[in-house]
DSSP file (Angstrom, degrees, kcal/mol; ACC not computed):
  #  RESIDUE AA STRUCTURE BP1 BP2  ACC     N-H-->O    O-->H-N    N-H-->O    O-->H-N    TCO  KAPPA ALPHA  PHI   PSI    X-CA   Y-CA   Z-CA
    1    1 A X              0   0    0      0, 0.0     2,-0.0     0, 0.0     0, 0.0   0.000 360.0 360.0 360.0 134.6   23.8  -18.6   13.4
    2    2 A X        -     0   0    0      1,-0.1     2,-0.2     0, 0.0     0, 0.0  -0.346 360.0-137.2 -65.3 146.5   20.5  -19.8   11.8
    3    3 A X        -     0   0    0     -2,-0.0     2,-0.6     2,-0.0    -1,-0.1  -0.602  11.9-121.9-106.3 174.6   18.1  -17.3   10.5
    4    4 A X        -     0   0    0     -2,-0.2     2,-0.5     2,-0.0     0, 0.0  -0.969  21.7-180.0-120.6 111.8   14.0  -17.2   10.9
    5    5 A X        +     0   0    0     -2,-0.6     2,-0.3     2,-0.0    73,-0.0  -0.980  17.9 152.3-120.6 134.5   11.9  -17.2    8.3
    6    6 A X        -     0   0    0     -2,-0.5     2,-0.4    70,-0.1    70,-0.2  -0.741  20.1-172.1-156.7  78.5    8.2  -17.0    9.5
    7    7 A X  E     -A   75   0A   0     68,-3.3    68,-1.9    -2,-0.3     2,-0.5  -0.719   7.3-176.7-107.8 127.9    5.3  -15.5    7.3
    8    8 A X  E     +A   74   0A   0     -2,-0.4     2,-0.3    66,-0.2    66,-0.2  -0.995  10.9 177.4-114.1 135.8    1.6  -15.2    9.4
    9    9 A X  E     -A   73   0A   0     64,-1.9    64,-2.2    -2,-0.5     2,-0.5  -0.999  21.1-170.5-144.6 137.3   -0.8  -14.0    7.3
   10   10 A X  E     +A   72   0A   0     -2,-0.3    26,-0.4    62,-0.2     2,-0.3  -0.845  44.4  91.6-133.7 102.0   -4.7  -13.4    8.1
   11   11 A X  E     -A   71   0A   0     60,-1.8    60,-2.1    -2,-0.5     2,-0.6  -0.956  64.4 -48.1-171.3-165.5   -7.0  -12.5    4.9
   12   12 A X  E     -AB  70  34A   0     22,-1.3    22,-1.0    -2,-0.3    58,-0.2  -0.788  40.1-119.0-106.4 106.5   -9.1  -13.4    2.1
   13   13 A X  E     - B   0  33A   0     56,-1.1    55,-0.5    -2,-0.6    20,-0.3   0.215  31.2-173.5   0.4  91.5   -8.8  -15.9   -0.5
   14   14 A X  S    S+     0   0    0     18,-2.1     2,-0.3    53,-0.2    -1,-0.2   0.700  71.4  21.5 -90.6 -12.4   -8.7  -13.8   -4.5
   15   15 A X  S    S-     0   0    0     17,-0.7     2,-0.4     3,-0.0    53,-0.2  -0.905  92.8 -90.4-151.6 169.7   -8.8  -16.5   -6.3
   16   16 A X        -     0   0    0     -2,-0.3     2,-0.3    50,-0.1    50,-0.2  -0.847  54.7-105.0 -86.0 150.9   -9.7  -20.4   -6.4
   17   17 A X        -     0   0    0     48,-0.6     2,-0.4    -2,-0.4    14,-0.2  -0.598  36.1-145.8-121.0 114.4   -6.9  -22.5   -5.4
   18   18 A X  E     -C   30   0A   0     12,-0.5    12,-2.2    -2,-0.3     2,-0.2  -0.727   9.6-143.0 -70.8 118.1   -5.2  -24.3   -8.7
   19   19 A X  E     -C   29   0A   0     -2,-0.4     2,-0.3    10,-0.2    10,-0.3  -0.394  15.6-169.2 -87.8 148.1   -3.9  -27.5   -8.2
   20   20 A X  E     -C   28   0A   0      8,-3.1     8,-3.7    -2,-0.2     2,-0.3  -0.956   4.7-160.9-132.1 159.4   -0.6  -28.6  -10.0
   21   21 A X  E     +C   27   0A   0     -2,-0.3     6,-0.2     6,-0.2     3,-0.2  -0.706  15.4 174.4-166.4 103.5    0.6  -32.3  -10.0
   22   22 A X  S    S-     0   0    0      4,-0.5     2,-0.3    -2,-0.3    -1,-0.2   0.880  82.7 -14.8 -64.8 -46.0    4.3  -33.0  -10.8
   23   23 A X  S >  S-     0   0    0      1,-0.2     3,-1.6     0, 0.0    -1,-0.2  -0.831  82.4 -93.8-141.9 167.0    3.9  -36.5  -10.0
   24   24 A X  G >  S+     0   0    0      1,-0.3     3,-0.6    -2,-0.3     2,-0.4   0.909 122.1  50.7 -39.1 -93.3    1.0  -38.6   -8.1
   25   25 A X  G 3  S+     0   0    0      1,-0.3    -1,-0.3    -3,-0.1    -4,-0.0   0.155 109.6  45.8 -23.6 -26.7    2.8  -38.4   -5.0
   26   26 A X  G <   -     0   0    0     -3,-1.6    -4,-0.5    -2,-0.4    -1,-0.3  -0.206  65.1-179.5-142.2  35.2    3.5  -34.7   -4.8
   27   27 A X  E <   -C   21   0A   0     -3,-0.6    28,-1.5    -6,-0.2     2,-0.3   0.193  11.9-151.2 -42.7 158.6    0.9  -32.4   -5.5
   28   28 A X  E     -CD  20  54A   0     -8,-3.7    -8,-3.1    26,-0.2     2,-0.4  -0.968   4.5-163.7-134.1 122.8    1.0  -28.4   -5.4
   29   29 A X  E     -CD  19  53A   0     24,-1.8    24,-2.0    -2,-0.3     2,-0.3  -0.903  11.7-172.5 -76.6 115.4   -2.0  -25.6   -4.7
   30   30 A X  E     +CD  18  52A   0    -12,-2.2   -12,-0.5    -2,-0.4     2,-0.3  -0.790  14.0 143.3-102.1 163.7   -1.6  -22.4   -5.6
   31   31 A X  E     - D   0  51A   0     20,-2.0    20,-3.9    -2,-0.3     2,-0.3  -0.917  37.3-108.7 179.4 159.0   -3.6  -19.5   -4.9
   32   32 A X  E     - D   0  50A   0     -2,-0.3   -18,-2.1    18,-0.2   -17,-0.7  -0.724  24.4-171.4 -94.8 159.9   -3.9  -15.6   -4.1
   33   33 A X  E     -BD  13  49A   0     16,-1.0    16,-2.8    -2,-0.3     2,-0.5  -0.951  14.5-141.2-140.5 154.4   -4.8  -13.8   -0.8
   34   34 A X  E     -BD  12  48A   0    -22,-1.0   -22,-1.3    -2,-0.3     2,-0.8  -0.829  11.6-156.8 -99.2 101.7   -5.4  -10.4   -0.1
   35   35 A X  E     - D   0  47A   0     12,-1.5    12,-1.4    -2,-0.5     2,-0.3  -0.643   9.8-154.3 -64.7  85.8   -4.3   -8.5    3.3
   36   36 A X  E     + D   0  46A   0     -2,-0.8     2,-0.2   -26,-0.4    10,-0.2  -0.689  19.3 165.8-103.3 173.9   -5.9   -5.8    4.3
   37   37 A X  E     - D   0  45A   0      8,-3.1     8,-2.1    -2,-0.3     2,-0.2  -0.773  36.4-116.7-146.2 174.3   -4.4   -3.0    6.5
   38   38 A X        -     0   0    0      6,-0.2     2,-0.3    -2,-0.2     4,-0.2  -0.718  30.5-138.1-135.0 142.4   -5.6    0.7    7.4
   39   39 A X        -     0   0    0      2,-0.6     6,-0.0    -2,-0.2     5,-0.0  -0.606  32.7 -98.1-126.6 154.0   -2.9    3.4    6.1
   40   40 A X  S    S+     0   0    0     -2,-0.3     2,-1.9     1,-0.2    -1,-0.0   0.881 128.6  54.9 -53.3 -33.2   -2.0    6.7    8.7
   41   41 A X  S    S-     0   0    0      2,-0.1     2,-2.0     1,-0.1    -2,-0.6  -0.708 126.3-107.1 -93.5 114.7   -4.6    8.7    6.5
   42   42 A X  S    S+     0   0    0     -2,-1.9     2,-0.6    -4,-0.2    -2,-0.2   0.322  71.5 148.3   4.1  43.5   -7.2    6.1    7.1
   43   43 A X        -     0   0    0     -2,-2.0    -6,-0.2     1,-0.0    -2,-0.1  -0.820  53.5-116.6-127.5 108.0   -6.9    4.7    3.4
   44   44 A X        -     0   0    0     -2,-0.6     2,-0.3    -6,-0.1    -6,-0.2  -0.328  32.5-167.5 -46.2 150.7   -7.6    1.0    3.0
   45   45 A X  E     -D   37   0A   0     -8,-2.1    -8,-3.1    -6,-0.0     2,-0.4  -0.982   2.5-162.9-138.3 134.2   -4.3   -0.6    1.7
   46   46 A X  E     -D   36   0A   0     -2,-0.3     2,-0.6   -10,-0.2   -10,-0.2  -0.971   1.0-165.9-124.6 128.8   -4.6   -4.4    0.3
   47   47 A X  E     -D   35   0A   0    -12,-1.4   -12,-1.5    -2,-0.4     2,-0.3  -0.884  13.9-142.7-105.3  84.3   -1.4   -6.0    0.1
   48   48 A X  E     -D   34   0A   0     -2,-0.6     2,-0.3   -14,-0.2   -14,-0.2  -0.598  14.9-170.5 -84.8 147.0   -1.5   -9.6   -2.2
   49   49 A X  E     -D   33   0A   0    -16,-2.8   -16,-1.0    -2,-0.3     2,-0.4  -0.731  22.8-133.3-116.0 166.2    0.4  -12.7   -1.6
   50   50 A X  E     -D   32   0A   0     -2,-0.3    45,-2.1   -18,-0.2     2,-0.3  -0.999  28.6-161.7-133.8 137.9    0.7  -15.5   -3.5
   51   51 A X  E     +De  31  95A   0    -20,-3.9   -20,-2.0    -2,-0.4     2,-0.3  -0.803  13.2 170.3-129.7 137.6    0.1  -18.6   -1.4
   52   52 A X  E     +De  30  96A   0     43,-3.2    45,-3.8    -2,-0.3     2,-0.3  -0.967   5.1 175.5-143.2 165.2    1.1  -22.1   -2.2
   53   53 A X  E     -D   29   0A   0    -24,-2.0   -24,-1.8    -2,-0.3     2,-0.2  -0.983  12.7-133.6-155.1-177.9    1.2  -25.2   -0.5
   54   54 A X  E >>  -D   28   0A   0     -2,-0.3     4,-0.8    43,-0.3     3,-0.7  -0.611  54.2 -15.6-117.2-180.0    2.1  -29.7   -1.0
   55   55 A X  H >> S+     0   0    0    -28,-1.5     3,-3.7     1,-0.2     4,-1.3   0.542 118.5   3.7  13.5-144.0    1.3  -32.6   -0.6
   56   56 A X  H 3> S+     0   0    0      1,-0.3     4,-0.7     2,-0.2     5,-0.2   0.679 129.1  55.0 -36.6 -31.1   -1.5  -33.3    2.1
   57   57 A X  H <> S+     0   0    0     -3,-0.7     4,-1.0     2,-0.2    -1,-0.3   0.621  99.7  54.1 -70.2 -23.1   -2.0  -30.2    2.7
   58   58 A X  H <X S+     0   0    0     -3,-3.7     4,-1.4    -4,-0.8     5,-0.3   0.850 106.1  62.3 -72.3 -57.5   -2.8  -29.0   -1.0
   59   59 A X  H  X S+     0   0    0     -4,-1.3     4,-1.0     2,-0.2    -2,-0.2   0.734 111.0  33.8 -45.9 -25.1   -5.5  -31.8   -0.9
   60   60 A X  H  X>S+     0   0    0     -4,-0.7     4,-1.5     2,-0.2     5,-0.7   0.827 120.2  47.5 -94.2 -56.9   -7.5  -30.3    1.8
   61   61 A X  H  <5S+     0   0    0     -4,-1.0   -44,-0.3    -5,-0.2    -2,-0.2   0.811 113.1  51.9 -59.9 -10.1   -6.7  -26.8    0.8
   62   62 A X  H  <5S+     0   0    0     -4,-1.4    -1,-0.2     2,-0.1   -45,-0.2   0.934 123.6  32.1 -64.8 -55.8   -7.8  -28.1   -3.2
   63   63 A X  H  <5S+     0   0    0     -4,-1.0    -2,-0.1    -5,-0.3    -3,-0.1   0.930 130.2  29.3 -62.3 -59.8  -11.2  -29.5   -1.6
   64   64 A X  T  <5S+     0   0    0     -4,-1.5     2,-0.5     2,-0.0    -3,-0.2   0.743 100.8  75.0 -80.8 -56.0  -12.1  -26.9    1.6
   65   65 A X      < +     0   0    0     -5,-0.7   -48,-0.6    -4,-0.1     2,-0.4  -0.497  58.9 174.6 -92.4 133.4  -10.8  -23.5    0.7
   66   66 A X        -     0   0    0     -2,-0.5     3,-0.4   -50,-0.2   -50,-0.1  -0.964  42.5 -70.9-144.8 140.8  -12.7  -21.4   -2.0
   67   67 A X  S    S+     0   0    0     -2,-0.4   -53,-0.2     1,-0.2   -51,-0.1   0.125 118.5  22.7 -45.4 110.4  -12.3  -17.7   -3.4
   68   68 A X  S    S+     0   0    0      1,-0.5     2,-0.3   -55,-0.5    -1,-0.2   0.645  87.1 137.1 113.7  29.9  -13.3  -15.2   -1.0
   69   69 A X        -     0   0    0     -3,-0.4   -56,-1.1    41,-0.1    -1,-0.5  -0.808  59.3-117.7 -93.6 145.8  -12.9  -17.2    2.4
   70   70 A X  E     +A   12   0A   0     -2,-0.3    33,-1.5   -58,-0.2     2,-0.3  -0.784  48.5 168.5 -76.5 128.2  -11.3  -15.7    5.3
   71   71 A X  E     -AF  11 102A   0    -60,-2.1   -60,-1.8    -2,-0.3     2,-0.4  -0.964  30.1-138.6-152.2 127.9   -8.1  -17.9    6.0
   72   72 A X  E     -AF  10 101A   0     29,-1.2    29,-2.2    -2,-0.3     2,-0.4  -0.700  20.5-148.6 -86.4 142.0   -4.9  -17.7    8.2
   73   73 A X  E     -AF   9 100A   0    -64,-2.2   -64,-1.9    -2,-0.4     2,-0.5  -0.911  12.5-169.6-114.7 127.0   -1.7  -18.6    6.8
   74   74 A X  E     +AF   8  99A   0     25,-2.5    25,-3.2    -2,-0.4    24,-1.2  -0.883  41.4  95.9-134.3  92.0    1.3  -20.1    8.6
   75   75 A X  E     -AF   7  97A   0    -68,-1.9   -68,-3.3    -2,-0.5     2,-0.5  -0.581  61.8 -66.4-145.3-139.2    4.5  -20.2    6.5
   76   76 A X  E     - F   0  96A   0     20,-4.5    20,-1.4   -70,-0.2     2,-0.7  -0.917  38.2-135.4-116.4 108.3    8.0  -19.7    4.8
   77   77 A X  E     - F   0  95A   0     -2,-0.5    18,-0.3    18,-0.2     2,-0.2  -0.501  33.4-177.6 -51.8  98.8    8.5  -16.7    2.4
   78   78 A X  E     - F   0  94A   0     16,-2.6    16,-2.1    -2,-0.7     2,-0.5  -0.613  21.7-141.6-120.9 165.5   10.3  -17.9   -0.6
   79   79 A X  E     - F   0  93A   0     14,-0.2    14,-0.2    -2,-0.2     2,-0.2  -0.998  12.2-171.8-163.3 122.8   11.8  -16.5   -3.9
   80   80 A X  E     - F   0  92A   0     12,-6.2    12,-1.2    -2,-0.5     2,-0.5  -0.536  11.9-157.2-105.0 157.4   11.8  -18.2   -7.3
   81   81 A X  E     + F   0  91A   0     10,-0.3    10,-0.2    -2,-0.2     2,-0.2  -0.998  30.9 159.3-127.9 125.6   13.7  -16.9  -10.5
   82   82 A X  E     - F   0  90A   0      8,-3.3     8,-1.9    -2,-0.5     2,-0.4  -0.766  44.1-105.5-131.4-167.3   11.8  -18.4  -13.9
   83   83 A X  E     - F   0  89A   0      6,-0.2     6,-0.2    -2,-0.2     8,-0.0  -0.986  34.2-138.4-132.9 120.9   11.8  -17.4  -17.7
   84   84 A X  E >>  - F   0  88A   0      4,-1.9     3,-2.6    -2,-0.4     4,-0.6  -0.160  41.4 -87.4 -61.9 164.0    8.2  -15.4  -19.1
   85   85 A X  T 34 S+     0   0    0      1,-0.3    -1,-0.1     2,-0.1    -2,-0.0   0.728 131.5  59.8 -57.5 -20.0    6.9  -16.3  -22.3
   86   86 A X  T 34 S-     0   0    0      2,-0.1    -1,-0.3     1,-0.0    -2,-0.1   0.433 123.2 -99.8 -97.1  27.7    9.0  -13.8  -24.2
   87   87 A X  T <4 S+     0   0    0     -3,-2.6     2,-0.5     1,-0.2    -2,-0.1   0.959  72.0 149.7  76.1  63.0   12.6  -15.7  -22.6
   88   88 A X  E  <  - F   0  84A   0     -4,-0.6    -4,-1.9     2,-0.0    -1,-0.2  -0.954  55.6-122.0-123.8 148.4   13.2  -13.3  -19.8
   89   89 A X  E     + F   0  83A   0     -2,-0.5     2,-0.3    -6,-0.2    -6,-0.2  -0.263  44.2 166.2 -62.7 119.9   14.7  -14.0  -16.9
   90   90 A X  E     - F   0  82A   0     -8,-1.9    -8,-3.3    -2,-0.2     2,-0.3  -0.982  24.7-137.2-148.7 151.9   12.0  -12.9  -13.8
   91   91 A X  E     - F   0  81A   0     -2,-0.3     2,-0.3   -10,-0.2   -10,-0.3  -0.853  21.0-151.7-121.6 148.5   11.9  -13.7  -10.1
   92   92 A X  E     - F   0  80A   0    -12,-1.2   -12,-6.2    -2,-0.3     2,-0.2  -0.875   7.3-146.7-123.2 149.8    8.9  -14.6   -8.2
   93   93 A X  E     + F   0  79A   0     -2,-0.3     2,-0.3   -14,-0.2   -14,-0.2  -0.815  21.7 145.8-112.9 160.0    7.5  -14.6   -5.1
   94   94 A X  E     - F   0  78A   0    -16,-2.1   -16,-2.6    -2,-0.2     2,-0.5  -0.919  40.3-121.0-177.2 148.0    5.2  -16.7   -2.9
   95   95 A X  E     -eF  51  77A   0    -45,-2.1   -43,-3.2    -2,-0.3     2,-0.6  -0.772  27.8-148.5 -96.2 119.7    4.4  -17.7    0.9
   96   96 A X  E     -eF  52  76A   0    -20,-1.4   -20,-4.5    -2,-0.5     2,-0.6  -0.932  20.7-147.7-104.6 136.5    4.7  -21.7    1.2
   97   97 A X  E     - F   0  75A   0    -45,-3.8   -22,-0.3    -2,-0.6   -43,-0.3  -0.869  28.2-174.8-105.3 112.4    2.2  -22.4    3.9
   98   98 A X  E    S+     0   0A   0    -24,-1.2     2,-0.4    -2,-0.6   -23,-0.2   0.809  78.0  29.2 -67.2 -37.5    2.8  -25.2    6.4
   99   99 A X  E     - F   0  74A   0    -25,-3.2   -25,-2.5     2,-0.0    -1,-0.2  -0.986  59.1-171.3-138.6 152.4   -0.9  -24.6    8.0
  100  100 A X  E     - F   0  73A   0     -2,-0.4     2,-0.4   -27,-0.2   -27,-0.2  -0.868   3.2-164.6-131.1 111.6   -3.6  -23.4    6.9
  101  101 A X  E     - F   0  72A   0    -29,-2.2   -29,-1.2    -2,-0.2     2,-1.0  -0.705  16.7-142.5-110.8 130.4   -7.0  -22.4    9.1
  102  102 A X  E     - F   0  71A   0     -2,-0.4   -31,-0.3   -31,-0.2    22,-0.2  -0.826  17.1-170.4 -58.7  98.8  -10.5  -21.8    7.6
  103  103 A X        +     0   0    0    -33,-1.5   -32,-0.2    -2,-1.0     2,-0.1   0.118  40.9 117.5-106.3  29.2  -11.5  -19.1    9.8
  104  104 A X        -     0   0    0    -34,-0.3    17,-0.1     1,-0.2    -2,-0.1  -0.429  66.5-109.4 -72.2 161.7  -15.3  -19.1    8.6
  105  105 A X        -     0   0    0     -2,-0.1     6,-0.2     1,-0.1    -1,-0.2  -0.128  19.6-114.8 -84.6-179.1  -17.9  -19.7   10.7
  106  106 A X  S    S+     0   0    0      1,-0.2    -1,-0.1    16,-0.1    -2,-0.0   0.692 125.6  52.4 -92.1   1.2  -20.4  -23.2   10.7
  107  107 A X  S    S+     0   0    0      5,-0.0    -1,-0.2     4,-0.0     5,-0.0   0.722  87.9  99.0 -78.2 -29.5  -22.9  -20.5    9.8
  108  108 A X  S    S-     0   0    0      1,-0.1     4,-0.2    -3,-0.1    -4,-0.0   0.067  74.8-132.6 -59.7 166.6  -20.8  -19.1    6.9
  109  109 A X  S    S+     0   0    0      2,-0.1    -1,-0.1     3,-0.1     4,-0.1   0.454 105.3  66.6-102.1 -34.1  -21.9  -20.4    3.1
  110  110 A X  S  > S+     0   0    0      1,-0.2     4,-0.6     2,-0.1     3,-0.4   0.973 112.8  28.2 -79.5 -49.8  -18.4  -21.2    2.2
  111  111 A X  H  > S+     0   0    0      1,-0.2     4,-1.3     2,-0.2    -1,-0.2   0.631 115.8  56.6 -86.6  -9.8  -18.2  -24.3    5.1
  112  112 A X  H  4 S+     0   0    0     -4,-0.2    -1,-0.2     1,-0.1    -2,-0.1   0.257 113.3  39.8-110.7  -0.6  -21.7  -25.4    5.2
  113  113 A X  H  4 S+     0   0    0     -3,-0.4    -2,-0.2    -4,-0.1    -1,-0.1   0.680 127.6  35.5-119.4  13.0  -21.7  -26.2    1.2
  114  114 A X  H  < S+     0   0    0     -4,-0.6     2,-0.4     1,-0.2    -3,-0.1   0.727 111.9  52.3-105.8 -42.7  -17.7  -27.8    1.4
  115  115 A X  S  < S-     0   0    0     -4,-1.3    -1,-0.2    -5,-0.2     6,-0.0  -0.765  81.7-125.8-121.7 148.6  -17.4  -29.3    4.3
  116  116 A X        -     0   0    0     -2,-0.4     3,-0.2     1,-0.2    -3,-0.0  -0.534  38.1-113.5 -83.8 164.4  -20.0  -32.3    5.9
  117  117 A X  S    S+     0   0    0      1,-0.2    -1,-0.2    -5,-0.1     4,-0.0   0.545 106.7  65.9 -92.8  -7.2  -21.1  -31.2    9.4
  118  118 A X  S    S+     0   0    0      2,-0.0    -1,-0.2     1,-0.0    -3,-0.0   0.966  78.4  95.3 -70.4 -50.8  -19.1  -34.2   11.5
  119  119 A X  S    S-     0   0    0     -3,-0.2     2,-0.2     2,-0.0    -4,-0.1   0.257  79.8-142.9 -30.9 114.6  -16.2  -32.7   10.4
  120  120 A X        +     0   0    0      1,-0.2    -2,-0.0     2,-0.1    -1,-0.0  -0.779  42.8 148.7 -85.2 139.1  -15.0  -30.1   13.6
  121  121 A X    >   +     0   0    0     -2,-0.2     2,-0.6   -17,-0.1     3,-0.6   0.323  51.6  47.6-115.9 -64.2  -13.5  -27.1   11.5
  122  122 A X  T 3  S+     0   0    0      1,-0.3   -16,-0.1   -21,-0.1    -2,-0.1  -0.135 103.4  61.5-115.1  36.7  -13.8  -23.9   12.9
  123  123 A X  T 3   +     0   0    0     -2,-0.6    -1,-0.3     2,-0.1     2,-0.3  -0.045  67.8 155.9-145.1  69.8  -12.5  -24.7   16.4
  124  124 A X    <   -     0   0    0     -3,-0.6    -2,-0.0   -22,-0.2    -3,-0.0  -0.569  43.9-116.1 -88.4 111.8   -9.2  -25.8   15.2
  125  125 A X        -     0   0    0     -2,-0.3     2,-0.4     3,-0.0    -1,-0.1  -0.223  14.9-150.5 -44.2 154.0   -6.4  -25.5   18.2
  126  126 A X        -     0   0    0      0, 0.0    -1,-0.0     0, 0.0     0, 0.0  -0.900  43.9 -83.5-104.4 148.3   -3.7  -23.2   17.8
  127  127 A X        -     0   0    0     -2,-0.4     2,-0.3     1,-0.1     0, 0.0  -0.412  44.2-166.0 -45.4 130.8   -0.5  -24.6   19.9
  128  128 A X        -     0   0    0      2,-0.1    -1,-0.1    -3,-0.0    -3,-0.0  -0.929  21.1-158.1 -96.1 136.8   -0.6  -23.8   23.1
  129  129 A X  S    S+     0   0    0     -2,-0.3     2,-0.6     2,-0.0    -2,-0.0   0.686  74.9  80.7-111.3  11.3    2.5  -24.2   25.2
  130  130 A X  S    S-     0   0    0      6,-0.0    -2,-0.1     3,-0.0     3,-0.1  -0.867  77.6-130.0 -80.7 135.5    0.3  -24.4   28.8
  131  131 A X        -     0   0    0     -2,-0.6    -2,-0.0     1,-0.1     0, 0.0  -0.474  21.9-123.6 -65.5 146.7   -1.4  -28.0   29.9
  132  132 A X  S    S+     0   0    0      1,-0.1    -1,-0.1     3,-0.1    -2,-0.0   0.946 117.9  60.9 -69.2 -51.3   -4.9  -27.4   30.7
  133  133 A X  S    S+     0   0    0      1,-0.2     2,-2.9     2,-0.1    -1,-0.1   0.756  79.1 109.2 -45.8 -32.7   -3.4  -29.1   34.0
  134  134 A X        -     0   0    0      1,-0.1     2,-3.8     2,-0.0    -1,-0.2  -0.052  62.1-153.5 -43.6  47.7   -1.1  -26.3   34.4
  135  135 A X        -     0   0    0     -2,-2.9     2,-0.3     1,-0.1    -1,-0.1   0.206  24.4-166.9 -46.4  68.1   -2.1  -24.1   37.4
  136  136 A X        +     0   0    0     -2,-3.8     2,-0.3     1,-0.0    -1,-0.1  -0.490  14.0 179.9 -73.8 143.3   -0.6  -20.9   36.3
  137  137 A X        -     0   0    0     -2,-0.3     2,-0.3     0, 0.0    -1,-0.0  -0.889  23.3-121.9-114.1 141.2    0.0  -17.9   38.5
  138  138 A X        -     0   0    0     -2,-0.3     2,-0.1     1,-0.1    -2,-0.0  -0.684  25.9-119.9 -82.3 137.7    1.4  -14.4   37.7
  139  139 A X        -     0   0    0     -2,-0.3     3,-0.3     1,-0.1    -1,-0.1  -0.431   2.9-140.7 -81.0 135.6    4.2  -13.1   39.5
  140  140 A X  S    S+     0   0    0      1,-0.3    -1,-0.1    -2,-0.1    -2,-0.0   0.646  92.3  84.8 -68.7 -22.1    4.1   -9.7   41.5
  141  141 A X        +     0   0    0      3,-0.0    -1,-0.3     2,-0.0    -2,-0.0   0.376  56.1 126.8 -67.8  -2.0    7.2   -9.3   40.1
  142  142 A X        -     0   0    0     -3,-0.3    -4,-0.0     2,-0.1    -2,-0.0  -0.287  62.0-121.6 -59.0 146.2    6.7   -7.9   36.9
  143  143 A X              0   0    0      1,-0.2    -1,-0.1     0, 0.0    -3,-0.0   0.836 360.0 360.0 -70.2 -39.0    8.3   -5.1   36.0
  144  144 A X              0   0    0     -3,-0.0    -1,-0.2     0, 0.0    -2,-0.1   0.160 360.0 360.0 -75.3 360.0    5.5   -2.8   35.1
């Protein structure tokens, strides 16, 4: 059986997004963002990822996304082993993002000094799996 790996993530950019480039062909963005969530005593809790992405998608997120933007993350959770400067063995972590959504407004300072104004941003579909043609109705049947 296949497994699911599936990371959604909704928060704010911590850092500016560093670009790496193994070869011409294959860039990499890295960058942090910060999650927050509300704890049973009411206690902010922020939760960091470290968020990466390639190729075409590192170019837009290089250009467009800048520290302290609200952005949703759509990826794969993944787990690295490397060696730190003093030669030990350490494992890393990090969300490789297949999408990534600006979720500022056209009002916002972060999208009106990045991006020029033909550009449609911030009413990016999300998949939908109804056609607008699609007259659905709900069933009396439901169980509750």
């Amino acid at each position: 059986m296949l497994g699911l790996n599936k990371v959604l993530l909704i928060g704010y950019v911590g850092r500016d997004p560093e670009i790496k480039v193994d070869n011409p062909d294959n860039k990499k963005v890295s960058f942090s963002l910060g999650v927050s969530t509300m704890r049973r005593d009411n206690a902010d809790n922020t939760e960091w990822f470290n968020i990466s992405a390639w190729g075409k998608l590192a170019e837009i997120v290089e250009k467009y996304v800048k520290k302290g933007m609200p952005v949703y993350i759509e990826g794969k959770f993944r787990s690295y082993e490397f060696t730190d400067n003093q030669n030990n063995q350490r494992k890393g972590y990090e969300v490789v993002a297949d999408n990534v959504i600006m979720l500022s407004s056209k009002d916002d300072k972060f999208i009106s000094d990045s991006i020029p104004n033909e550009q449609p941003y911030n009413n990016i579909p999300i998949h939908n799996d109804l056609d607008a043609d699609d007259n659905f109705e709900p069933s009396d049947d439901l169980p509750f």
